[in-house]
C-alpha positions in Angstrom: -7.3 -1.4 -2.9 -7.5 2.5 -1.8 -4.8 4.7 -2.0 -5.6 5.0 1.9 -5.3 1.3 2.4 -2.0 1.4 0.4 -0.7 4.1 2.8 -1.8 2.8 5.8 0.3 -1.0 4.8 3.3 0.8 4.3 2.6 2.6 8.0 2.1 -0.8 9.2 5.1 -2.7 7.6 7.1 0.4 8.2 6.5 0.1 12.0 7.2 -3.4 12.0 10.5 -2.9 10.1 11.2 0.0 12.5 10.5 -1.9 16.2 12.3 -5.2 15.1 15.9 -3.0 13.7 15.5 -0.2 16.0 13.5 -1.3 19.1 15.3 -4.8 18.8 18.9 -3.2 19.0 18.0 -0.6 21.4 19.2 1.9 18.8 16.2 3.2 19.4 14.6 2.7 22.8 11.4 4.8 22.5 11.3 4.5 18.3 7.4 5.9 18.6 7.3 8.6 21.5 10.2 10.9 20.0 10.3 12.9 17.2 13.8 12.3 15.6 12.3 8.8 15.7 8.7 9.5 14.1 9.9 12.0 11.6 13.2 10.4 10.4 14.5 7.3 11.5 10.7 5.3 10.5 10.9 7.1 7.2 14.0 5.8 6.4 13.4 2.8 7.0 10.3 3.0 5.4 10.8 4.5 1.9 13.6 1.6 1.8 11.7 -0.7 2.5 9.0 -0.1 0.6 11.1 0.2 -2.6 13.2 -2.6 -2.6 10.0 -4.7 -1.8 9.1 -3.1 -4.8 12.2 -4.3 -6.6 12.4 -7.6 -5.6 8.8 -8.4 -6.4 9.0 -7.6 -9.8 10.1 -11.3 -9.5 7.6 -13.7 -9.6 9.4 -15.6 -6.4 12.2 -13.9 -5.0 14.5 -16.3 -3.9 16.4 -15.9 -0.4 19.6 -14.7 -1.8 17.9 -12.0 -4.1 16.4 -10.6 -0.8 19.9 -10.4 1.3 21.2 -8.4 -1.2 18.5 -6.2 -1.4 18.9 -6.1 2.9 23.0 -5.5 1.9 21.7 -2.5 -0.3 19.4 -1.2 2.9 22.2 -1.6 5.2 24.5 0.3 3.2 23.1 3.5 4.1 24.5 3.7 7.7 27.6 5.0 5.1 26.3 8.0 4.2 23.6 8.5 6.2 24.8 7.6 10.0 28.7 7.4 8.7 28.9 4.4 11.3 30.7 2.2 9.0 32.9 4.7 8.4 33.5 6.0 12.2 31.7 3.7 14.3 29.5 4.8 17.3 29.9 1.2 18.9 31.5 -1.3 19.3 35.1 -1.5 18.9 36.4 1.4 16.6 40.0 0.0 16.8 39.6 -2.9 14.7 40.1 -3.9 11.1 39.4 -1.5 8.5 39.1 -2.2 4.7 38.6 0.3 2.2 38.1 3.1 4.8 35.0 0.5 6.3 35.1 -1.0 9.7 34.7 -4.3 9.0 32.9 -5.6 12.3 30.1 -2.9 12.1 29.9 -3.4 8.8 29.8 -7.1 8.9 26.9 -6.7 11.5 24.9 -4.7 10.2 25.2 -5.3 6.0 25.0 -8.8 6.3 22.9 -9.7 9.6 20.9 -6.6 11.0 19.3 -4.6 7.7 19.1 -7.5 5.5 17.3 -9.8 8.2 15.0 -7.2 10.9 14.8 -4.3 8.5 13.9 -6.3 5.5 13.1 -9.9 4.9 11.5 -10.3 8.7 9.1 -8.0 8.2 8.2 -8.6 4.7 8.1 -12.8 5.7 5.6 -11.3 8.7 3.5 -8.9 6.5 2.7 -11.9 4.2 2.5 -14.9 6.8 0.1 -12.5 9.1 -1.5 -9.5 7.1 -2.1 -9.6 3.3 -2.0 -12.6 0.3 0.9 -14.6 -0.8 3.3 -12.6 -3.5 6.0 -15.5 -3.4 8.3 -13.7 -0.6 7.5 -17.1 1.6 7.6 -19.6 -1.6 11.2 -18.4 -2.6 12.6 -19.7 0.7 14.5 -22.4 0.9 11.1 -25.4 1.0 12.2 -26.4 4.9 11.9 -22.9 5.9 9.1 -22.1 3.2 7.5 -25.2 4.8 7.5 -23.9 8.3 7.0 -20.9 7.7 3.5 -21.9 5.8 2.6 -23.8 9.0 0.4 -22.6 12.0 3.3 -24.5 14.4 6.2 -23.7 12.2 5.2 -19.2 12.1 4.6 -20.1 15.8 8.1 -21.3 16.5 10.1 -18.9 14.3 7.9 -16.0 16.3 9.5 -17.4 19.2 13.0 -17.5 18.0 12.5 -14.0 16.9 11.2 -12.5 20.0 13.9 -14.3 21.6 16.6 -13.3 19.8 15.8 -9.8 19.5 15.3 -9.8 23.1 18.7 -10.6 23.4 20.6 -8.0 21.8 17.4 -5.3 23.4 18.5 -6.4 26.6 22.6 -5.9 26.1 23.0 -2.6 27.5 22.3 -2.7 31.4 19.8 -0.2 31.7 17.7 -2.8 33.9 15.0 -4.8 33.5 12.1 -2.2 34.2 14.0 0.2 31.6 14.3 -3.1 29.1 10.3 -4.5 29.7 8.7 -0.9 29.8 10.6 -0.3 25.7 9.5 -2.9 24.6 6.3 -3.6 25.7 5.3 0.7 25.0 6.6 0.0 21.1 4.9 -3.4 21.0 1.6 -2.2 22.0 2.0 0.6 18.9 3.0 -2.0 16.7 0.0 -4.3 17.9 -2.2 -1.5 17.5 -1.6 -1.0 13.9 -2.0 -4.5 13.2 -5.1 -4.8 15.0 -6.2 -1.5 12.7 -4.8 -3.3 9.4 -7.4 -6.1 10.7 -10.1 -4.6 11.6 -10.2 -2.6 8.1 -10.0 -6.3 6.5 -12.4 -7.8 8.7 -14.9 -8.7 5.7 -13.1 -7.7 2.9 -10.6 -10.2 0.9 -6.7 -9.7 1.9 -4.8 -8.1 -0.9 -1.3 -9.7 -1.8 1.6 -8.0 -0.8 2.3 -7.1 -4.3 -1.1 -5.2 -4.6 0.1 -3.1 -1.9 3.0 -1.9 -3.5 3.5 1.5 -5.0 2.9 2.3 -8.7 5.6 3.4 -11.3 5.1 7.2 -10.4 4.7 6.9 -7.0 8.1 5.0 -7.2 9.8 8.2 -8.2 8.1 10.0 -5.9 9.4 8.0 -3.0 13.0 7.7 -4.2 13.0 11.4 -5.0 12.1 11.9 -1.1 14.6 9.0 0.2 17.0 11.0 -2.4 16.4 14.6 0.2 16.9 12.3 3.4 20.4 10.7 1.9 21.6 14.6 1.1 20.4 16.2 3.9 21.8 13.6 6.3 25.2 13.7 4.9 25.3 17.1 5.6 23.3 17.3 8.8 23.9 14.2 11.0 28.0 13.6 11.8 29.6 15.3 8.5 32.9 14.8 10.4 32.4 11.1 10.2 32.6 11.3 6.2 36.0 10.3 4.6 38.4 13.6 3.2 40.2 11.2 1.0 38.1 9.9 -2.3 39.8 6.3 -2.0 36.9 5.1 1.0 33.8 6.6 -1.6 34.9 5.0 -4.4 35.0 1.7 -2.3 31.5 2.3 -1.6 30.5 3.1 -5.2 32.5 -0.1 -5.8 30.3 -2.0 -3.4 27.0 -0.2 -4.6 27.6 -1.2 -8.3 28.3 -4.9 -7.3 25.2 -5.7 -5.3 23.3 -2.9 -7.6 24.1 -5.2 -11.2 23.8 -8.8 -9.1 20.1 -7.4 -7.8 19.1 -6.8 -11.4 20.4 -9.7 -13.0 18.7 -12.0 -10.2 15.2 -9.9 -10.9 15.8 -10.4 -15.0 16.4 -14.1 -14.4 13.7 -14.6 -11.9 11.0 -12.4 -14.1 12.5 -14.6 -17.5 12.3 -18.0 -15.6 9.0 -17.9 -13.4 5.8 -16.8 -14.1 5.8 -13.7 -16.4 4.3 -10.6 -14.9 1.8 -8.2 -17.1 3.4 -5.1 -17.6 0.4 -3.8 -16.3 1.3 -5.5 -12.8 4.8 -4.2 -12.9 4.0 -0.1 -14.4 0.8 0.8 -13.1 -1.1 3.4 -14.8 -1.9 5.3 -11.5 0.1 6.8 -9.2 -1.1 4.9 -6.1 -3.5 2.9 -7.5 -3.6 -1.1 -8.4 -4.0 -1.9 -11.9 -8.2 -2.4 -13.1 -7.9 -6.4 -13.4 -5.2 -8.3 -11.5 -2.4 -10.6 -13.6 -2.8 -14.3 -12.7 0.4 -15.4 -11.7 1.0 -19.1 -9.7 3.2 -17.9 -7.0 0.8 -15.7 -5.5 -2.5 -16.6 -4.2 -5.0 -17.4 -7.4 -7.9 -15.7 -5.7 -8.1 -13.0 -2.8 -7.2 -14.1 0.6 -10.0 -14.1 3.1 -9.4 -11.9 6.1 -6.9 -13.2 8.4 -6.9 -14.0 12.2 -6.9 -11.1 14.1 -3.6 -10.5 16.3 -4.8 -12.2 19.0 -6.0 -15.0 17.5 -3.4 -15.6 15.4 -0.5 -17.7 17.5 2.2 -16.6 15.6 1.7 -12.7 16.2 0.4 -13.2 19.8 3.5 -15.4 20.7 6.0 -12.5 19.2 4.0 -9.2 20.5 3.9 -11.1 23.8 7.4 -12.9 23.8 9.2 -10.2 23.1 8.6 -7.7 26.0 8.5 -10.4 28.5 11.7 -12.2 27.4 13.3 -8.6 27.3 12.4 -8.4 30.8 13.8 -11.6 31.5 17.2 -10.7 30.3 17.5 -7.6 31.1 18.3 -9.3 34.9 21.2 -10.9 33.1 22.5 -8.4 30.6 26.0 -10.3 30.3 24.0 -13.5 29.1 21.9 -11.2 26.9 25.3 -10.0 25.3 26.7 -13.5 25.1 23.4 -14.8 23.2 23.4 -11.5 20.8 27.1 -12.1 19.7 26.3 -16.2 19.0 24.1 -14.8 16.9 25.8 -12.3 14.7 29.1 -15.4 15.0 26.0 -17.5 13.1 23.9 -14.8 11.2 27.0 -12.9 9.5 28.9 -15.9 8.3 25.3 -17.0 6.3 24.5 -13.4 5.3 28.1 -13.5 3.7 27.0 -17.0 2.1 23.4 -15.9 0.7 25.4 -13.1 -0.8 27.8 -15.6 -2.4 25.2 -17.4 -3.7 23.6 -14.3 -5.3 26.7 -13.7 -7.0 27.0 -16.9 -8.4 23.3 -17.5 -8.9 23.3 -13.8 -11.0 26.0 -15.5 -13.7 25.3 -19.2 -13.6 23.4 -21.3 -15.9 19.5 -21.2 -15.6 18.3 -23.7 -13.3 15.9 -23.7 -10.8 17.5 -22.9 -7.3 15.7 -21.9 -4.1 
């Protein structure tokens, strides 16, 4: 895989992190026709997202909870970074606070919005749709890993995504036109990349997602930069929305350490109880480079995928990039039902976020067993 190739996945999975938490929430209506949204918000979400792929994948299989907490870490940077769970800029900002953190926002987006649209959607998309298997689908629970290995099953959960995140795009009553016109303009950026990331595998074999990861340098490189866009943030974007007193950081370091330690146990466990990965795999020699001869290892696909369908062939991809801007269309005639459908879901999606989170804990200290 070319260092070009490399870059060019982490454009694609970066957009498709980008439309489904930004787009999808209508934080960001017009994510890819502004700059503050080109040249900061997508790198954000990027450089996170490309590391803690990178982190959970030293695992053989990352299993579902490993990957929430991984979304918890992501989520937590709307601390320092936005200060919105700190001093909200929705929702209620009179309600229960803990530790100095609003506890609905937080809620919302720590346990439903970063670790599900930001991170584990797009990764479960990137290897259903556009490279090999790395175990991201195999570590699911086997119902969903089942449906989401399917033809049907990828083209229902498409649909439930397209829908739901309709739904909360189509909350705020800016109107149907306003609604369609957002989403479809992101979508068709979106679709283009995809239909770029196909067209460049066209006759070559798919790498796995794991290939596309960067190497050990590399790694630095891209936490050194995510490092400049945490400090200049905190000073730049709503300093008056960071806590004077030191009780309300230390919660956060508190939090940070927790989900920090349970992340690494889960990845020790996982690497000592599946399928060991070379060294070579995990520390590549080059900087964006994959290592000379790829490890064998069960959980990802024994020999290089063959190119994929392209989007709009593949029923999964063509229901989402068409579902989406239509049903956001649809519900932006009825923003009130769009509201009542987006809170159902976080009164669903929180409550399990918090449980997969649990279950990391426990899994991170429990006797070995195999648990998926």
């Amino acid at each position: 895989m070319t260092r070009a190739d490399r870059l060019g996945f982490w454009v694609v999975l970066t957009a498709i992190s980008g439309l489904l938490i930004e787009n999808g929430t209508s934080s960001s209506p017009w994510l890819f026709f502004n700059p503050f949204g080109l040249l900061y918000v997508l790198p954000l979400y990027g450089l996170h997202v490309v590391l803690l792929a990178r982190a959970v994948l030293a695992a053989p299989r990352p299993s579902l909870p490993m990957l929430y907490v991984a979304g918890a870490l992501l989520g937590l940077y709307e601390a320092y970074v936005t200060k919105v769970l700190w001093s909200p800029t929705w929702g209620s900002t009179d309600g229960a606070v803990v530790g100095g953190l609003h506890v609905f926002q937080t809620a919302v987006l720590v346990l439903f919005a970063h670790p599900v649209l930001a991170f584990i959607a797009p990764l479960v998309i990137a290897e259903a749709h556009l490279v090999g298997r790395s175990g991201v689908i195999a570590g699911m629970p086997p119902r969903l890993a089942a449906a989401l290995g399917s033809p049907r099953g990828r083209g229902w959960a498409a649909a439930l995504l397209a829908f739901v995140l309709a739904a909360h795009h189509a909350s705020p009553p800016d109107g149907p036109l306003v609604h369609g016109a957002s989403a479809l303009a992101n979508t068709l950026v979106v679709a283009a990349l995809i239909w770029w990331w196909h067209r460049r595998y066209a006759a070559r074999p798919l790498p796995t997602l794991r290939d596309t990861l960067p190497g050990s340098r590399a790694t630095i490189v891209l936490a050194g930069l995510l490092g400049l866009i945490y400090v200049a943030s905190g000073v730049l974007i709503r300093p008056e929305g960071l806590p004077h007193q030191a009780g309300p950081h230390l919660v956060l370091a508190g939090i940070y350490a927790v989900l920090i330690a349970i992340l690494a146990r889960l990845i020790r466990r996982g690497r000592r109880s599946g399928p060991a990965a070379t060294h070579a795999e995990l520390q590549p020699e080059s900087q964006l480079e994959p290592p000379a001869e790829p490890p064998s290892e069960p959980t990802s696909d024994p020999a290089p995928k063959p190119a994929s369908l392209a989007p709009h062939r593949d029923r999964g991809l063509l229901v989402f990039l068409v579902g989406y801007p239509l049903a956001s269309a649809a519900l932006g005639l009825i923003p009130p039902v769009a509201a009542v459908i987006a809170v159902l879901t976080w009164a669903i999606a929180v409550p399990y976020g918090a449980w997969q989170l649990g279950r990391a804990a426990y899994l991170s200290v429990a006797p070995r067993r195999e648990v998926r």
